[in-house]
ROTI-670467 format. One line per 5 residues: number of its first residue (from 0); their letters; for each residue x, y, z of N, C-alpha, C. Coordinates in steps of 0.05 Angstrom, whole numbers. Layout:
NUM> A> X/Y/Z/X/Y/Z/X/Y/Z ~ ...
***
This chain:
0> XXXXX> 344/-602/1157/368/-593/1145/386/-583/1167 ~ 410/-585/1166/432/-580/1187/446/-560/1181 ~ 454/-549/1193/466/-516/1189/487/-517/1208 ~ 517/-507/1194/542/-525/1200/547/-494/1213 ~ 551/-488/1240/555/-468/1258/586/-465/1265
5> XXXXX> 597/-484/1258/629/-495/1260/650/-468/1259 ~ 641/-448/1242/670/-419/1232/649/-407/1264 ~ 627/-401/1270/616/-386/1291/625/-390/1318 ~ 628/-414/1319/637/-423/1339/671/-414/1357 ~ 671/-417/1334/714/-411/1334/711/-380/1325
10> XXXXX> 690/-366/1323/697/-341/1320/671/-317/1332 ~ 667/-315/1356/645/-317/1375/633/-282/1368 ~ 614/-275/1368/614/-250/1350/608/-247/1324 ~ 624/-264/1314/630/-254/1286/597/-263/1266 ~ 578/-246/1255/557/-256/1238/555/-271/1213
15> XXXXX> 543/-289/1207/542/-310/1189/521/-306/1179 ~ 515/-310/1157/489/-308/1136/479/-331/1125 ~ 460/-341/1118/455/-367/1107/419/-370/1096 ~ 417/-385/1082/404/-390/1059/399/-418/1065 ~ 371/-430/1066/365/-472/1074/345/-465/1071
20> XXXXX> 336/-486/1061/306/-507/1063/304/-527/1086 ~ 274/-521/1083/273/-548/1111/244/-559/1099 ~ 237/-583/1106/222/-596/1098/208/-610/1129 ~ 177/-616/1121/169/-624/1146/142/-635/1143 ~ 137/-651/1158/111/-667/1148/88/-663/1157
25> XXXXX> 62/-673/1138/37/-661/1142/28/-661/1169 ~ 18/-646/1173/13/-643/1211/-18/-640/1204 ~ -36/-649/1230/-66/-651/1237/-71/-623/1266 ~ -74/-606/1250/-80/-577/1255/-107/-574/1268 ~ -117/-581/1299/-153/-576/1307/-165/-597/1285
30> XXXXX> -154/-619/1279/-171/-636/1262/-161/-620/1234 ~ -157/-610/1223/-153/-605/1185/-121/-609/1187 ~ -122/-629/1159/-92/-632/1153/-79/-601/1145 ~ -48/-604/1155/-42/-574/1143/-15/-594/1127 ~ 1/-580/1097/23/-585/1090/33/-565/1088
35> XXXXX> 66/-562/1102/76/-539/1093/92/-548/1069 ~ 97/-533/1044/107/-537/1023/139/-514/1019 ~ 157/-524/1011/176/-493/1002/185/-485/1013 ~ 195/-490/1042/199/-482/1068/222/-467/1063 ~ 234/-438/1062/254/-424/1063/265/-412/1080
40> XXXXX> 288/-410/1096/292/-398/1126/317/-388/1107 ~ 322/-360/1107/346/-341/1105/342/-323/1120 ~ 370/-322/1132/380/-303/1161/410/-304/1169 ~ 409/-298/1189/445/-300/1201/447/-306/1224 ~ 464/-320/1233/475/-329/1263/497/-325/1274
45> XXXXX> 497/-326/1300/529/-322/1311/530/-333/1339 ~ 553/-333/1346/556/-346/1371/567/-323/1386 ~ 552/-328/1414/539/-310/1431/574/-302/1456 ~ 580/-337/1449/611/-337/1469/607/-349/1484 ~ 591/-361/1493/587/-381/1513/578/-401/1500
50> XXXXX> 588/-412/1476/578/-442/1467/548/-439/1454 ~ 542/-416/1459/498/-411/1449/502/-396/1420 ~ 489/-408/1401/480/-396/1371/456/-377/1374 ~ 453/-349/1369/431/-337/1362/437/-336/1340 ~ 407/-336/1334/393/-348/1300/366/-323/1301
55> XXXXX> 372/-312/1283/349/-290/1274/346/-300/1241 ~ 324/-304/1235/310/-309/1204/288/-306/1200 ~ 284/-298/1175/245/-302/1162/245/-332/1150 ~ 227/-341/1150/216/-372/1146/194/-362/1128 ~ 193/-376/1098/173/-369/1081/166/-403/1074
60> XXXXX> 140/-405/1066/121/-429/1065/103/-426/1048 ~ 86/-447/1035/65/-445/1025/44/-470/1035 ~ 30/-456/1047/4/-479/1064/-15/-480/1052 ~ -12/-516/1050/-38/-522/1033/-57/-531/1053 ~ -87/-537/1063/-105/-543/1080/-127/-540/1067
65> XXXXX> -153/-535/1083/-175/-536/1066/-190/-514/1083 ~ -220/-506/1061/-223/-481/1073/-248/-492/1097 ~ -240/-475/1114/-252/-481/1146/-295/-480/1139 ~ -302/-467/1123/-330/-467/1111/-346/-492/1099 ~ -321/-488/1078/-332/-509/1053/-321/-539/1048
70> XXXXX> -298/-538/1061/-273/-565/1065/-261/-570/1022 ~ -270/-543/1022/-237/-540/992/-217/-535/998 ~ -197/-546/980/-163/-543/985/-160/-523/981 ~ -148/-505/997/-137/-477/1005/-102/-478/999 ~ -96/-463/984/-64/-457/986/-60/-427/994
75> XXXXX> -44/-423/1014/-37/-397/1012/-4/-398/1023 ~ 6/-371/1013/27/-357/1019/42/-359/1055 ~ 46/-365/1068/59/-358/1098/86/-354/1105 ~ 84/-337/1118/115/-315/1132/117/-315/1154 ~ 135/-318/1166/142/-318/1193/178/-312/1196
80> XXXXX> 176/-301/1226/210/-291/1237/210/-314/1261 ~ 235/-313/1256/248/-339/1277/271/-325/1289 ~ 275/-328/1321/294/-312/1343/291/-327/1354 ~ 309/-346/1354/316/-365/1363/348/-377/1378 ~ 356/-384/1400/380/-384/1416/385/-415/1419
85> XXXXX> 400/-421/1408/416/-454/1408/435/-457/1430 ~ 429/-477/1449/448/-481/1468/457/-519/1459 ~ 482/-519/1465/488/-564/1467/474/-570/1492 ~ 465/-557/1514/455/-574/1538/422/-552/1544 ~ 402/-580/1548/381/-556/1554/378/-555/1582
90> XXXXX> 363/-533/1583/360/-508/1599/325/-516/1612 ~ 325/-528/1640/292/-525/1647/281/-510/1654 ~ 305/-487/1649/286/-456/1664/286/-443/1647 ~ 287/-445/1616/292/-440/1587/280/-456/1568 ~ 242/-465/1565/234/-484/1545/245/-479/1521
95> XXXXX> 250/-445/1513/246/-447/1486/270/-446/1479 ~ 283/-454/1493/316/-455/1485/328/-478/1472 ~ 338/-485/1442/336/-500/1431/370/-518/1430 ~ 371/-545/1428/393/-547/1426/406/-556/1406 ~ 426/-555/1406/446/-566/1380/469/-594/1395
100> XXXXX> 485/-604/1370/494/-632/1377/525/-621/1355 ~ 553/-632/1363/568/-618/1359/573/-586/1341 ~ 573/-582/1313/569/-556/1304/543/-556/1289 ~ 520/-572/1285/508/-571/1262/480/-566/1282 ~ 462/-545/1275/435/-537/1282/419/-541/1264
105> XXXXX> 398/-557/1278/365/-571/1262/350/-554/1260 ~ 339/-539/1236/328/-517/1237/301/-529/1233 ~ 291/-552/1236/261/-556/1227/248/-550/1259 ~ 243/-554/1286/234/-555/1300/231/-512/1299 ~ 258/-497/1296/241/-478/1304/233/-461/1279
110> XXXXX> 231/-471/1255/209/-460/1236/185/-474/1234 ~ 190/-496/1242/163/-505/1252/148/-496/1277 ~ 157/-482/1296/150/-470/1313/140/-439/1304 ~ 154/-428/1287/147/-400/1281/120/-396/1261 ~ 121/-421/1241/96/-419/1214/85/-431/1241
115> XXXXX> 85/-448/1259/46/-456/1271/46/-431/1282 ~ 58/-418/1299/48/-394/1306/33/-368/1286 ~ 43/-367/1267/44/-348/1249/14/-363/1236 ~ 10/-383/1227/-25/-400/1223/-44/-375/1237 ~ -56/-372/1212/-92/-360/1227/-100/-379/1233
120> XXXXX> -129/-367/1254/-137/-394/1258/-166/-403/1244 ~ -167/-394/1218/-183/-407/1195/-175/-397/1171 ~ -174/-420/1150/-167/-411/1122/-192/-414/1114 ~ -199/-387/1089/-225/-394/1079/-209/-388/1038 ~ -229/-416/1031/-221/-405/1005/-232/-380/990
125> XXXXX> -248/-362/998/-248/-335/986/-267/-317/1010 ~ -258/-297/1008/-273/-283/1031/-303/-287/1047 ~ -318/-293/1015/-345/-296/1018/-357/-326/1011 ~ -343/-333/1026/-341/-364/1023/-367/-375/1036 ~ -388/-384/1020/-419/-396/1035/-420/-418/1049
130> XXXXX> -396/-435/1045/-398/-459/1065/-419/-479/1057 ~ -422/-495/1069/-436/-527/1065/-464/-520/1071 ~ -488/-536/1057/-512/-537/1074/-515/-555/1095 ~ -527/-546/1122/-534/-558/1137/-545/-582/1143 ~ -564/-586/1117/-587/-601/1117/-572/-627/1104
135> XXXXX> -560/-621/1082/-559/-640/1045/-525/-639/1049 ~ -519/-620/1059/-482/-630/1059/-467/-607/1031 ~ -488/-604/1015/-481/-594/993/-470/-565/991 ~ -446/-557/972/-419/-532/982/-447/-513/961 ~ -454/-489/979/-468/-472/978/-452/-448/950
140> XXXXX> -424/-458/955/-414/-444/923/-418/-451/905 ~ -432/-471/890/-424/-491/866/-456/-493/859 ~ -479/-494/886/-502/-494/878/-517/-481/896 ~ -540/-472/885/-560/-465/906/-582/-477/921 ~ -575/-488/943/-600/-504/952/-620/-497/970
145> XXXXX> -639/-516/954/-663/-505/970/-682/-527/994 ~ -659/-539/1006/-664/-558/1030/-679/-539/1047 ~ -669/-526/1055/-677/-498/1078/-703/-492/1077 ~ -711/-482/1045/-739/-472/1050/-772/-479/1051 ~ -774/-464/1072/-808/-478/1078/-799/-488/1101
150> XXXXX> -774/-511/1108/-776/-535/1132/-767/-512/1156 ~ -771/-523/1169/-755/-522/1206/-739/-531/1210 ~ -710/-514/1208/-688/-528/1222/-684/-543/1253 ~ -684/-565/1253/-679/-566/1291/-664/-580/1293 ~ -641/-567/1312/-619/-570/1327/-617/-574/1356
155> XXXXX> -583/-572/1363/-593/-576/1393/-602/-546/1404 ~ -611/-521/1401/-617/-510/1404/-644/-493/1402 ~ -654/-505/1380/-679/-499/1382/-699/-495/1399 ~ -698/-510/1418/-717/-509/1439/-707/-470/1449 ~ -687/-471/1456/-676/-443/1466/-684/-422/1450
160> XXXXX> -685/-422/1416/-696/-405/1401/-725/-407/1408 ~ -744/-429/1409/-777/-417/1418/-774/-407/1444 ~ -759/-409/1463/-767/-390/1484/-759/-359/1486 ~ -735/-359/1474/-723/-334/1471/-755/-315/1455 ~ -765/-326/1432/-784/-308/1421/-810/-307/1421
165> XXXXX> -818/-329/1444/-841/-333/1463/-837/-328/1482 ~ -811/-311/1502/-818/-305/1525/-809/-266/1520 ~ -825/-263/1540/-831/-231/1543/-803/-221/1556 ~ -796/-230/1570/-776/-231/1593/-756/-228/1594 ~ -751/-256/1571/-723/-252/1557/-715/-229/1538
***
């Protein structure tokens, strides 16, 4: 969505208020799909006097993904602030300095920059979330399995667990 900076420009100082949606596509997050849904950025901008837009806003979202345990669809709530400085020519001694193209600013790159930052870095669908079994694959919420008992798990570590509790030392 484009955000028409055009009265800021011709009036350098002066604060502007504004209200957009931005829309943006499913992104592959450390391997889990993330969607942001609802994307809302209200804030105000102004021009600085030298041709540069500062842009201060909250960015509200709803992320859907799956939970990092069990691999269920997770939706939650996300918030984030955006301080952000629009220049027409970029700056290589300035990455995060964003640019604009005659009066209109692309607000999807830096609310897309503010919700990935603002991302935990695991969604779980409930606090006490049991996660998958090891053994059978099967989501440890829905049933209780009894792959586990009696057997010996072995992994690539096991060998490390018999020595750790067969050596004196360690």
């Amino acid at each position: 969505m484009a955000l028409d900076v055009g009265n800021a420009l011709k009036n350098p100082g002066q604060v502007y208020s504004f209200t957009e949606t931005v829309e943006l596509p499913e992104m592959d997050i450390l391997g889990d799909p993330v969607r942001l849904e609802g994307i809302a950025v209200t804030g105000e901008y102004f021009c600085t006097g030298d041709s540069r837009i500062s842009l201060r806003a909250d960015v509200k979202a709803e992320v859907h993904t799956r939970c990092s345990r069990c691999l269920e669809p997770v939706q939650e709530p996300l918030r984030a602030e955006i301080d952000a400085l629009y220049a027409r020519q970029p700056d290589p001694d300035d990455p995060d300095l964003y640019t604009f193209e005659a009066h209109a600013l692309q607000l999807e790159d830096a609310a897309k920059d503010a919700l990935l930052l603002a991302l935990p870095l695991q969604f779980f669908c409930k606090p006490d979330c049991k996660g998958l079994c090891p053994v059978c694959g099967g989501n440890l919420n829905h049933n209780t399995c009894t792959c586990q008992e009696g057997n010996v798990v072995t992994g690539p570590f096991s060998a490390l667990k018999d020595y750790v509790l067969n050596n004196e030392e360690v």
